[in-house]
C-alpha positions in Angstrom: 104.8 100.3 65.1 106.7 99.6 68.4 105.2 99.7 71.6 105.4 102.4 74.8 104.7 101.7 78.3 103.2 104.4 80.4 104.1 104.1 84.3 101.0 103.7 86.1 99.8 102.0 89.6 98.1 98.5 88.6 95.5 99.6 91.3 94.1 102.8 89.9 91.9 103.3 86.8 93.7 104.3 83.7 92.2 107.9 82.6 92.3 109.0 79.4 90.6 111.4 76.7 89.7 110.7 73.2 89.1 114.1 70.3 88.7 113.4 67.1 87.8 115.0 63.6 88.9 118.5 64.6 89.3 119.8 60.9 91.5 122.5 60.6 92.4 124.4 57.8 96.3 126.2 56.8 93.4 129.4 57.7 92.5 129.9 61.3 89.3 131.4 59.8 88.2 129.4 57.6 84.9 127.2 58.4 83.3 123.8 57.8 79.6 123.8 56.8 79.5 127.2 59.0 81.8 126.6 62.0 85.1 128.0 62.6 86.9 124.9 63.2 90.2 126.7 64.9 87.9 128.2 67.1 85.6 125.3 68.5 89.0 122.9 68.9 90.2 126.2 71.0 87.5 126.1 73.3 87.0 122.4 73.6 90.5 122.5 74.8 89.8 125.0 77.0 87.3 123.2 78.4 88.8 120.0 78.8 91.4 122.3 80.8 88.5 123.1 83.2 86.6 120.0 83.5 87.6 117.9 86.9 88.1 114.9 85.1 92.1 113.8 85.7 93.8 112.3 82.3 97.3 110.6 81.8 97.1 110.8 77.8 95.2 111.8 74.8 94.0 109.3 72.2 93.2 111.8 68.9 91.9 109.6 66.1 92.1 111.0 62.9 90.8 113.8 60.5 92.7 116.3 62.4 93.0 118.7 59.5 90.5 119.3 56.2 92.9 120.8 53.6 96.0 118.5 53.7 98.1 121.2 54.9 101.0 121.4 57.1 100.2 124.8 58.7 96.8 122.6 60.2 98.9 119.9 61.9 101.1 122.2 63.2 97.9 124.1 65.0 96.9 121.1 66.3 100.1 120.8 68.0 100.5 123.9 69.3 96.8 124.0 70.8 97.1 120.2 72.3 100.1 120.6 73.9 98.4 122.9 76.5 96.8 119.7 78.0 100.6 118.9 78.9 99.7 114.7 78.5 100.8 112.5 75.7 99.2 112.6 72.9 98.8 109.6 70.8 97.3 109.7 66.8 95.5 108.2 63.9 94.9 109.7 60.2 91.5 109.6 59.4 90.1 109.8 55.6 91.0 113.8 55.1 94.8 113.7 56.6 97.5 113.9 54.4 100.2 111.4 56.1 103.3 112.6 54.6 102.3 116.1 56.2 100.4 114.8 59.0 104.1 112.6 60.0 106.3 115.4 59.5 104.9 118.2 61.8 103.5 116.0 63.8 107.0 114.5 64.6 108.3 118.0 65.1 106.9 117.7 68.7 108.5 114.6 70.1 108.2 116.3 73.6 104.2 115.3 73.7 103.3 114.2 70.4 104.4 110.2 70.0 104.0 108.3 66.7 104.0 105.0 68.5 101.1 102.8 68.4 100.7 100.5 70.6 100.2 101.8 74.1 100.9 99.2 77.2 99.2 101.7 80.3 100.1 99.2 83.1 100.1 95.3 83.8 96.3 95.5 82.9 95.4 96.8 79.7 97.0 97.8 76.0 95.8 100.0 73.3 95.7 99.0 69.5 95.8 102.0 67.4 95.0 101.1 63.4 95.2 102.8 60.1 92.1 102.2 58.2 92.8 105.1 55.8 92.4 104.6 52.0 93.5 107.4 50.1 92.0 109.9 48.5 88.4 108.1 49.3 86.2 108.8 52.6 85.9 104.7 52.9 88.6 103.1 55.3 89.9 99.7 55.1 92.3 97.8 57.4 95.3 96.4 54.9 97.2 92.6 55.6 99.5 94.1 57.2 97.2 96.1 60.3 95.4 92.9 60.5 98.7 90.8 60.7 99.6 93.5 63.3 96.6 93.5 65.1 96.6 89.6 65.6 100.2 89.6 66.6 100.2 92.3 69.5 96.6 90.3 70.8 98.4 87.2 70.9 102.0 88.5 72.1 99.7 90.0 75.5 97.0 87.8 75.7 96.2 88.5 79.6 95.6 92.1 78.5 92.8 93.1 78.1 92.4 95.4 74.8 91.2 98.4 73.6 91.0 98.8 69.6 91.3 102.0 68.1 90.4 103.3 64.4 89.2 105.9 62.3 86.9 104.7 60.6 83.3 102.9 62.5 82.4 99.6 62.3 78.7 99.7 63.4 75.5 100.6 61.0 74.7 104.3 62.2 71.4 104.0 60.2 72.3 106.9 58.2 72.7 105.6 54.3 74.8 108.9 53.6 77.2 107.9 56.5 77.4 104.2 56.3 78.4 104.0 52.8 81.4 105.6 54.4 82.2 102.9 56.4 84.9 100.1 56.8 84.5 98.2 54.4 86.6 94.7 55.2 84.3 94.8 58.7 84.5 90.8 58.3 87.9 90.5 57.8 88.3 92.4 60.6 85.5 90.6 63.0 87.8 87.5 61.8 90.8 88.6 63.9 88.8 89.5 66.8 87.0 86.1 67.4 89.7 84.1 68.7 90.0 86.7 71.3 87.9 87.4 74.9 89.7 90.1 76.2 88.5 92.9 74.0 86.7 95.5 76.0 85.8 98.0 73.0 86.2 99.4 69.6 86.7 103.2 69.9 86.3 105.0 66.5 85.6 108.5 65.1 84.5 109.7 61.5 80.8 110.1 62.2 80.8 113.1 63.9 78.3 111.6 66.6 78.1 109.7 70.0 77.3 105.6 69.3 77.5 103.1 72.7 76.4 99.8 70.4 77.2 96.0 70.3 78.5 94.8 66.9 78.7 91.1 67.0 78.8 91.0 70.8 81.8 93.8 71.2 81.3 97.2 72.2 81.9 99.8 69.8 82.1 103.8 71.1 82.4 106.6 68.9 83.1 110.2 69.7 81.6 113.7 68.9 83.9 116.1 66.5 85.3 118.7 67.8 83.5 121.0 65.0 80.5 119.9 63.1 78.1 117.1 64.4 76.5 114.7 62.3 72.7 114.2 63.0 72.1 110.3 63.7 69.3 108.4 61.6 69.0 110.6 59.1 68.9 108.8 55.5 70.8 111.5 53.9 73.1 114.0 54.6 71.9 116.1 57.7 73.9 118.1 60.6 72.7 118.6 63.9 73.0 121.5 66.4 74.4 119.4 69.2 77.3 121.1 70.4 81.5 119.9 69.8 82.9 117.5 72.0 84.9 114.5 73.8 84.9 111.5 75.6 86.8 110.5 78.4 87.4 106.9 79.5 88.1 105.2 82.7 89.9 101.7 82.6 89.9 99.3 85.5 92.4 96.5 86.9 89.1 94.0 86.1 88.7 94.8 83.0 85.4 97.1 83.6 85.3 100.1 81.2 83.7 103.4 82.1 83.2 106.4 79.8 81.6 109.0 78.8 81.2 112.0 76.4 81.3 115.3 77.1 80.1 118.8 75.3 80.6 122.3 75.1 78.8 123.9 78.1 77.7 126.5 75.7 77.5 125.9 71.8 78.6 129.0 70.3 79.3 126.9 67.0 76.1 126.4 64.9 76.5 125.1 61.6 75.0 126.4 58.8 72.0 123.9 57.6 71.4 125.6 54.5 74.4 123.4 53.0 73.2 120.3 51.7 76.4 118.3 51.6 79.8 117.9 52.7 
Protein backbone atom coordinates (compact mmCIF):
# COMPACT_ATOMS: atom_id res chain seq x y z
CA UNK A 1 0.00 0.00 0.00
CA UNK A 2 2.31 2.91 -1.06
CA UNK A 3 1.58 6.37 -0.43
CA UNK A 4 0.38 9.52 -2.84
CA UNK A 5 0.84 13.07 -2.18
CA UNK A 6 -1.88 15.46 -3.29
CA UNK A 7 -0.45 19.18 -4.03
CA UNK A 8 -2.12 21.45 -1.78
CA UNK A 9 -1.30 25.06 -0.07
CA UNK A 10 -0.30 24.25 3.70
CA UNK A 11 -2.48 27.37 4.46
CA UNK A 12 -5.87 26.29 3.21
CA UNK A 13 -8.25 23.62 4.65
CA UNK A 14 -8.09 20.32 2.93
CA UNK A 15 -11.82 19.55 1.46
CA UNK A 16 -12.85 16.42 0.85
CA UNK A 17 -16.16 14.14 0.54
CA UNK A 18 -16.79 10.75 1.94
CA UNK A 19 -19.93 8.09 0.14
CA UNK A 20 -20.25 5.05 1.21
CA UNK A 21 -22.46 1.78 0.98
CA UNK A 22 -23.90 2.66 -2.46
CA UNK A 23 -25.05 -1.00 -3.34
CA UNK A 24 -25.34 -1.55 -6.74
CA UNK A 25 -26.44 -4.40 -8.43
CA UNK A 26 -25.01 -6.04 -12.33
CA UNK A 27 -29.18 -4.57 -12.75
CA UNK A 28 -29.60 -0.87 -12.84
CA UNK A 29 -33.11 -1.73 -11.59
CA UNK A 30 -32.90 -3.83 -9.21
CA UNK A 31 -33.56 -2.57 -5.43
CA UNK A 32 -32.53 -2.92 -1.85
CA UNK A 33 -35.27 -3.32 0.75
CA UNK A 34 -37.40 -1.08 -1.82
CA UNK A 35 -34.93 1.47 -3.22
CA UNK A 36 -33.40 1.63 -6.61
CA UNK A 37 -29.97 1.80 -5.55
CA UNK A 38 -28.58 2.97 -9.27
CA UNK A 39 -30.92 5.59 -9.02
CA UNK A 40 -30.38 7.28 -5.51
CA UNK A 41 -26.28 7.08 -6.05
CA UNK A 42 -27.37 8.97 -9.53
CA UNK A 43 -28.94 11.72 -7.75
CA UNK A 44 -26.67 12.01 -4.74
CA UNK A 45 -24.11 12.57 -7.37
CA UNK A 46 -26.03 14.94 -8.87
CA UNK A 47 -26.32 16.64 -5.99
CA UNK A 48 -23.08 16.72 -4.72
CA UNK A 49 -22.50 18.35 -8.38
CA UNK A 50 -24.80 21.24 -7.15
CA UNK A 51 -23.96 21.73 -3.63
CA UNK A 52 -21.30 24.82 -3.11
CA UNK A 53 -19.14 22.90 -1.06
CA UNK A 54 -15.42 22.80 -3.05
CA UNK A 55 -13.66 19.09 -2.85
CA UNK A 56 -10.14 18.03 -3.93
CA UNK A 57 -10.91 14.12 -3.57
CA UNK A 58 -13.36 11.50 -2.73
CA UNK A 59 -12.91 9.01 0.14
CA UNK A 60 -15.66 5.97 -0.85
CA UNK A 61 -15.50 3.40 1.93
CA UNK A 62 -16.75 0.29 1.00
CA UNK A 63 -19.94 -1.85 0.07
CA UNK A 64 -20.00 -0.24 -3.24
CA UNK A 65 -21.81 -3.06 -4.85
CA UNK A 66 -24.44 -5.88 -3.31
CA UNK A 67 -24.17 -8.79 -5.80
CA UNK A 68 -20.37 -9.27 -6.21
CA UNK A 69 -20.50 -8.28 -9.75
CA UNK A 70 -18.35 -6.65 -12.04
CA UNK A 71 -20.98 -4.85 -14.17
CA UNK A 72 -21.71 -2.88 -10.35
CA UNK A 73 -18.12 -1.62 -10.00
CA UNK A 74 -17.98 -0.58 -13.27
CA UNK A 75 -21.23 1.72 -12.65
CA UNK A 76 -19.76 3.13 -9.88
CA UNK A 77 -17.02 4.21 -11.99
CA UNK A 78 -18.65 5.56 -14.69
CA UNK A 79 -21.18 7.62 -12.38
CA UNK A 80 -18.16 9.00 -9.93
CA UNK A 81 -16.04 10.12 -12.41
CA UNK A 82 -18.49 13.01 -13.16
CA UNK A 83 -17.23 14.61 -9.90
CA UNK A 84 -13.85 14.89 -11.90
CA UNK A 85 -11.60 14.53 -8.26
CA UNK A 86 -9.75 11.48 -7.15
CA UNK A 87 -11.41 9.04 -5.86
CA UNK A 88 -9.87 6.87 -3.27
CA UNK A 89 -11.54 3.19 -1.89
CA UNK A 90 -12.21 0.62 0.69
CA UNK A 91 -14.21 -2.93 0.35
CA UNK A 92 -16.71 -3.11 2.75
CA UNK A 93 -18.36 -6.67 3.89
CA UNK A 94 -20.50 -7.14 0.47
CA UNK A 95 -17.56 -6.35 -2.20
CA UNK A 96 -16.03 -8.92 -4.00
CA UNK A 97 -12.12 -7.81 -4.12
CA UNK A 98 -11.01 -9.71 -7.02
CA UNK A 99 -13.82 -7.91 -8.99
CA UNK A 100 -13.90 -4.83 -7.00
CA UNK A 101 -9.64 -4.52 -8.04
CA UNK A 102 -10.07 -5.34 -11.56
CA UNK A 103 -12.66 -2.77 -12.81
CA UNK A 104 -11.86 -0.58 -10.44
CA UNK A 105 -8.19 -0.44 -11.81
CA UNK A 106 -9.68 0.02 -15.27
CA UNK A 107 -9.94 3.75 -14.44
CA UNK A 108 -6.46 4.79 -13.32
CA UNK A 109 -7.39 8.32 -14.73
CA UNK A 110 -9.51 9.00 -11.32
CA UNK A 111 -9.82 5.88 -9.57
CA UNK A 112 -6.35 5.19 -7.37
CA UNK A 113 -5.90 1.95 -5.43
CA UNK A 114 -3.31 3.68 -3.23
CA UNK A 115 -3.88 3.90 0.36
CA UNK A 116 -2.31 6.12 2.11
CA UNK A 117 -3.03 9.70 1.19
CA UNK A 118 -0.32 12.59 2.37
CA UNK A 119 -2.83 15.92 1.42
CA UNK A 120 -0.06 18.45 2.36
CA UNK A 121 2.61 19.05 5.13
CA UNK A 122 -0.33 18.83 7.68
CA UNK A 123 -2.34 15.82 7.60
CA UNK A 124 -2.30 11.91 6.13
CA UNK A 125 -5.10 9.60 5.63
CA UNK A 126 -4.99 5.86 6.75
CA UNK A 127 -7.29 3.77 4.62
CA UNK A 128 -7.79 0.02 6.29
CA UNK A 129 -9.29 -3.23 5.18
CA UNK A 130 -11.37 -4.65 7.85
CA UNK A 131 -13.18 -7.05 5.53
CA UNK A 132 -13.63 -10.72 6.42
CA UNK A 133 -15.01 -12.71 3.86
CA UNK A 134 -18.04 -13.97 3.22
CA UNK A 135 -19.27 -12.61 6.86
CA UNK A 136 -20.90 -9.04 7.58
CA UNK A 137 -18.26 -8.77 10.76
CA UNK A 138 -14.86 -6.96 9.86
CA UNK A 139 -11.65 -7.44 11.43
CA UNK A 140 -8.30 -5.58 11.07
CA UNK A 141 -5.53 -8.56 10.25
CA UNK A 142 -1.53 -8.32 11.63
CA UNK A 143 -0.72 -7.11 8.83
CA UNK A 144 -3.23 -3.57 8.64
CA UNK A 145 -2.30 -3.17 12.21
CA UNK A 146 1.55 -3.58 11.43
CA UNK A 147 0.69 -1.08 8.61
CA UNK A 148 -1.17 1.16 10.52
CA UNK A 149 1.48 1.53 13.31
CA UNK A 150 4.21 1.90 10.78
CA UNK A 151 2.76 4.91 8.57
CA UNK A 152 1.76 6.72 12.30
CA UNK A 153 5.23 6.42 13.34
CA UNK A 154 7.06 7.03 9.86
CA UNK A 155 4.92 10.78 10.01
CA UNK A 156 4.47 11.39 13.41
CA UNK A 157 3.95 15.32 13.08
CA UNK A 158 0.85 14.46 10.98
CA UNK A 159 -1.90 14.62 12.19
CA UNK A 160 -4.15 11.50 11.16
CA UNK A 161 -7.23 10.56 9.85
CA UNK A 162 -8.15 6.70 10.05
CA UNK A 163 -10.47 5.22 7.66
CA UNK A 164 -12.45 1.77 7.62
CA UNK A 165 -15.44 0.00 6.78
CA UNK A 166 -16.47 -1.31 9.40
CA UNK A 167 -17.52 1.08 12.88
CA UNK A 168 -15.95 0.89 15.95
CA UNK A 169 -18.46 2.62 18.35
CA UNK A 170 -21.72 0.81 20.11
CA UNK A 171 -24.67 2.17 17.84
CA UNK A 172 -27.15 0.78 20.45
CA UNK A 173 -28.74 -1.24 17.88
CA UNK A 174 -28.05 -5.18 18.96
CA UNK A 175 -29.00 -6.19 15.19
CA UNK A 176 -26.13 -3.74 13.97
CA UNK A 177 -23.49 -4.07 16.56
CA UNK A 178 -23.17 -7.72 16.34
CA UNK A 179 -21.91 -6.51 13.02
CA UNK A 180 -19.21 -4.74 14.25
CA UNK A 181 -15.27 -4.86 14.39
CA UNK A 182 -14.56 -7.31 16.29
CA UNK A 183 -10.60 -6.88 17.36
CA UNK A 184 -11.76 -3.15 18.53
CA UNK A 185 -8.99 -3.63 21.29
CA UNK A 186 -6.45 -4.73 19.26
CA UNK A 187 -7.00 -1.93 17.39
CA UNK A 188 -7.47 0.78 20.40
CA UNK A 189 -3.82 -0.87 21.17
CA UNK A 190 -2.16 0.80 18.18
CA UNK A 191 -3.79 4.01 18.52
CA UNK A 192 -2.70 4.73 22.22
CA UNK A 193 0.82 5.59 21.76
CA UNK A 194 -0.35 8.16 19.38
CA UNK A 195 -1.87 12.02 19.95
CA UNK A 196 -2.31 13.15 16.65
CA UNK A 197 -5.36 11.27 15.69
CA UNK A 198 -8.16 13.55 14.84
CA UNK A 199 -10.89 10.83 13.85
CA UNK A 200 -12.04 7.49 12.89
CA UNK A 201 -14.25 7.79 9.70
CA UNK A 202 -16.26 4.56 9.04
CA UNK A 203 -19.39 3.44 7.08
CA UNK A 204 -21.46 0.03 7.31
CA UNK A 205 -24.29 1.35 9.42
CA UNK A 206 -26.09 3.19 7.07
CA UNK A 207 -26.53 6.23 9.66
CA UNK A 208 -24.83 9.47 10.89
CA UNK A 209 -22.68 8.83 14.48
CA UNK A 210 -20.40 12.08 15.84
CA UNK A 211 -19.23 9.85 19.21
CA UNK A 212 -16.09 9.58 21.37
CA UNK A 213 -14.82 5.99 21.73
CA UNK A 214 -12.14 5.89 24.24
CA UNK A 215 -11.42 9.62 23.95
CA UNK A 216 -11.14 9.63 19.80
CA UNK A 217 -13.64 10.82 17.57
CA UNK A 218 -15.35 8.40 15.50
CA UNK A 219 -17.83 9.76 12.34
CA UNK A 220 -19.84 7.64 10.30
CA UNK A 221 -21.67 8.39 7.18
CA UNK A 222 -25.27 7.97 5.67
CA UNK A 223 -25.59 5.27 2.59
CA UNK A 224 -26.21 6.48 -0.38
CA UNK A 225 -29.40 4.06 -0.55
CA UNK A 226 -31.15 2.64 2.42
CA UNK A 227 -30.70 4.16 5.94
CA UNK A 228 -30.54 2.32 9.01
CA UNK A 229 -32.72 3.66 11.87
CA UNK A 230 -30.46 4.34 15.09
CA UNK A 231 -31.43 2.57 18.50
CA UNK A 232 -33.47 0.28 17.40
CA UNK A 233 -32.84 -3.34 19.13
CA UNK A 234 -33.58 -5.11 15.96
CA UNK A 235 -33.50 -4.72 12.56
CA UNK A 236 -35.40 -1.42 11.56
CA UNK A 237 -34.98 1.14 8.44
CA UNK A 238 -35.65 4.67 8.64
CA UNK A 239 -37.11 7.11 6.11
CA UNK A 240 -34.22 9.63 6.34
CA UNK A 241 -33.18 10.42 3.04
CA UNK A 242 -29.43 9.09 1.18
CA UNK A 243 -26.50 10.91 1.72
CA UNK A 244 -22.70 12.29 2.40
CA UNK A 245 -20.40 13.97 4.42
CA UNK A 246 -17.98 16.37 3.58
CA UNK A 247 -14.98 17.22 5.73
CA UNK A 248 -12.81 20.27 6.14
CA UNK A 249 -9.23 19.72 7.52
CA UNK A 250 -7.16 22.53 8.97
CA UNK A 251 -3.26 23.44 9.17
CA UNK A 252 -3.99 23.16 13.33
CA UNK A 253 -5.25 20.14 13.27
CA UNK A 254 -9.07 21.37 13.83
CA UNK A 255 -11.57 19.10 11.93
CA UNK A 256 -14.84 20.30 10.50
CA UNK A 257 -17.62 18.23 8.89
CA UNK A 258 -20.66 17.56 8.22
CA UNK A 259 -23.33 15.33 6.51
CA UNK A 260 -25.41 16.10 3.91
CA UNK A 261 -28.90 14.70 2.41
CA UNK A 262 -31.03 14.52 -0.50
CA UNK A 263 -32.97 17.76 -0.65
CA UNK A 264 -35.87 15.74 -1.66
CA UNK A 265 -36.12 11.88 -0.67
CA UNK A 266 -37.66 10.32 -3.52
CA UNK A 267 -36.15 6.87 -2.20
CA UNK A 268 -38.44 5.35 0.53
CA UNK A 269 -37.72 1.96 1.53
CA UNK A 270 -40.04 -0.53 1.83
CA UNK A 271 -40.71 -1.33 5.80
CA UNK A 272 -42.71 -4.18 5.21
CA UNK A 273 -39.28 -6.19 4.96
CA UNK A 274 -38.19 -7.45 8.10
CA UNK A 275 -34.53 -8.09 7.41
CA UNK A 276 -31.67 -7.57 5.29
Amino acid sequence: MRTTFLHHSDKLPVRFIQVTDPHLFADKKAELLGINTFDSFKAVLSEIQQTPFTFEFVLATGDLTQDNNPEGYRYFSEEISQLQKPVFWIPGNHDYQPHMVETLNRYPEFISPLKHIIVNNNWQILMLDSQVLNVPHGYLNQYQLDWLIAKIEQYPDLYTLVVLHHHIAPTRSAWLDQHNLRNTSEFLSCLQQHCHIKAIISGHIHQEMDTLWNNYRILTTPSTCIQFKSDSYHFNLDILPPGWREFELYPDGSLITQVKRLKHNLFVPDFNISGY
